[in-house]
C-alpha positions as CSV (number, residue, x, y, z in Angstrom):
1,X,199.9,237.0,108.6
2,X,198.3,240.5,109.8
3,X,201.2,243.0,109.8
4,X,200.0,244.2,113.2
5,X,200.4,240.7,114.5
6,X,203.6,240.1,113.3
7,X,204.6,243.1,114.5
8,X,203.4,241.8,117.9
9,X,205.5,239.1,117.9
10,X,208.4,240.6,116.8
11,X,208.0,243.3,119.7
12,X,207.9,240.1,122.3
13,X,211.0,238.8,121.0
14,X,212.8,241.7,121.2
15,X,211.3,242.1,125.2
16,X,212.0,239.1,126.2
17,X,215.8,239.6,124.6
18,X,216.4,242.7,126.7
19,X,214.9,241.7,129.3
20,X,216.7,238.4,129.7
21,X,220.4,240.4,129.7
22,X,221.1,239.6,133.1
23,X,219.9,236.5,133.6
24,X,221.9,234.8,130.8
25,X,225.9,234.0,130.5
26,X,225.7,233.3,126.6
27,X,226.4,236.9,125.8
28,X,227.3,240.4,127.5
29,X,224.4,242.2,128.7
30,X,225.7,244.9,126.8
31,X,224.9,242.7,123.3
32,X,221.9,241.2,124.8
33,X,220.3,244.7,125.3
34,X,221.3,246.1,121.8
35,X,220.5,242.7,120.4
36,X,217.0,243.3,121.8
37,X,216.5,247.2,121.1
38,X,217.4,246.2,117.3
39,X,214.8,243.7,116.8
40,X,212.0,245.7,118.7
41,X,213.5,248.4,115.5
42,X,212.7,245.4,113.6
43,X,209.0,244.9,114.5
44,X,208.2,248.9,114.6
45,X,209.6,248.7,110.7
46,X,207.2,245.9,109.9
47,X,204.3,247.6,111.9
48,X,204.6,251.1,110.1
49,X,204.9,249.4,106.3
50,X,208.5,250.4,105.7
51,X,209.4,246.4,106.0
52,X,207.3,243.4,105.1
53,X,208.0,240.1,106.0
């Protein structure tokens, strides 16, 4: 797959972790949030070449 589309997708999951923080009871919001912030890390790595999938 593209890197720029994986990327992509990776960026989605990671918004639709943060923003789901508050409407959840799984998890903290607190976890949710950083959950989310470290995977939309995730996908920037990927986009800018430093990771590959």
């Amino acid at each position: 797959m593209d890197r720029n589309l994986s990327a992509f997708w990776i960026g989605l999951v990671g918004a639709t972790i943060t923003l789901s923080s508050y409407s959840q009871t799984f998890v903290s919001p607190t976890q949710c949030i950083a959950t989310g912030l470290f995977v939309l890390m995730f996908g920037l790595l990927v986009r800018e070449g430093l990771l590959s999938l």
